[in-house]
C-alpha positions in Angstrom: -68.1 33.0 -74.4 -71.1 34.3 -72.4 -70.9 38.0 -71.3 -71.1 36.9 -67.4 -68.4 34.3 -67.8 -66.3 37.1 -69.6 -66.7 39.5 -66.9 -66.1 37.0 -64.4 -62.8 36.0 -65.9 -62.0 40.1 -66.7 -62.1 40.6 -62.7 -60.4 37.8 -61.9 -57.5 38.9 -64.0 -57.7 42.8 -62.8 -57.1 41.5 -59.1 -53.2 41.6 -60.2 -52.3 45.2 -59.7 -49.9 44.6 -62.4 -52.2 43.4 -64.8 -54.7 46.1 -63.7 -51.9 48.8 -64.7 -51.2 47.5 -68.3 -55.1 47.1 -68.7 -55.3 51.1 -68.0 -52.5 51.8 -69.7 -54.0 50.2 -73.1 -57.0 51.5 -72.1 -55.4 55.2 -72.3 -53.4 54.2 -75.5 -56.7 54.5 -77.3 -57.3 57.8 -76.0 -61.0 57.3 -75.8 -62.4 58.7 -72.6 -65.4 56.4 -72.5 -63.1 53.4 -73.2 -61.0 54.4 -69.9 -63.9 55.4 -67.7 -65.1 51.6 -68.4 -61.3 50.1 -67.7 -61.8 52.2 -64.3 -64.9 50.7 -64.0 -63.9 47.2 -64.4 -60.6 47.5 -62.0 -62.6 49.4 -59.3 -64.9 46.2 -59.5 -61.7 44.2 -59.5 -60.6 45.5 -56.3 -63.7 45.3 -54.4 -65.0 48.5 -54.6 -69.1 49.1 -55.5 -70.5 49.7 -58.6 -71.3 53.4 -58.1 -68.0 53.9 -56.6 -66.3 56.6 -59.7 -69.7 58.4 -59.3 -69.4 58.8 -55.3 -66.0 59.7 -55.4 -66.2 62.0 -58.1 -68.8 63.5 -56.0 -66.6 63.8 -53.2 -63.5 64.9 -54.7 -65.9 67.7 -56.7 -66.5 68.8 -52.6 -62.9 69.1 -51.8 -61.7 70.6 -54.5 -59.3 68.2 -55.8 -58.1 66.3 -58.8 -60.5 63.2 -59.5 -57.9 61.0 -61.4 -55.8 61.4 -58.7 -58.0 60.4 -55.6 -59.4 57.5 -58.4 -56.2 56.0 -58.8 -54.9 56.5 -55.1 -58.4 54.6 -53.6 -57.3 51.8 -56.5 -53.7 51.2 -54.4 -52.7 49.6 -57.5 -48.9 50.5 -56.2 -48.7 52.9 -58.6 -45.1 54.3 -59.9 -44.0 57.7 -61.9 -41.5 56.4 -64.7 -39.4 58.6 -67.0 -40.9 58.2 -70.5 
């Protein structure tokens, strides 16, 4: 399958905040950073945001002070949920 059909098909299916969960999740079961920066990557695309969109908000949240992951995940609104282990 050709890379740009692939991606095209990888976005389509991260639109589905569910699906966009279980593809961080794996992402993090492999506990490669790289590997999850990508998965971010691919769901922020998913959801409309730009390209350069981890960068300018890791810029920003650097300028208040807070927890990157957190304002990353929030700006996704993928509905997320704390659940007991």
């Amino acid at each position: 399958m050709p890379k740009r059909i692939y991606e095209q098909e990888l976005i389509g299916y991260l639109q589905d905040p569910e699906l966009a969960i279980e593809y961080l999740n794996a992402a993090l079961e492999e506990d490669d950073l790289e590997l999850f920066g990508t998965a971010l990557k691919n769901v922020a695309k998913a959801r409309g945001k730009g390209e350069d969109w981890v960068e300018q908000l890791a810029l920003k949240t650097q300028t208040l002070g807070g927890n990157q992951l957190f304002f990353l995940l929030k700006e996704l609104d993928l509905g997320l949920k704390a659940i007991a282990a």
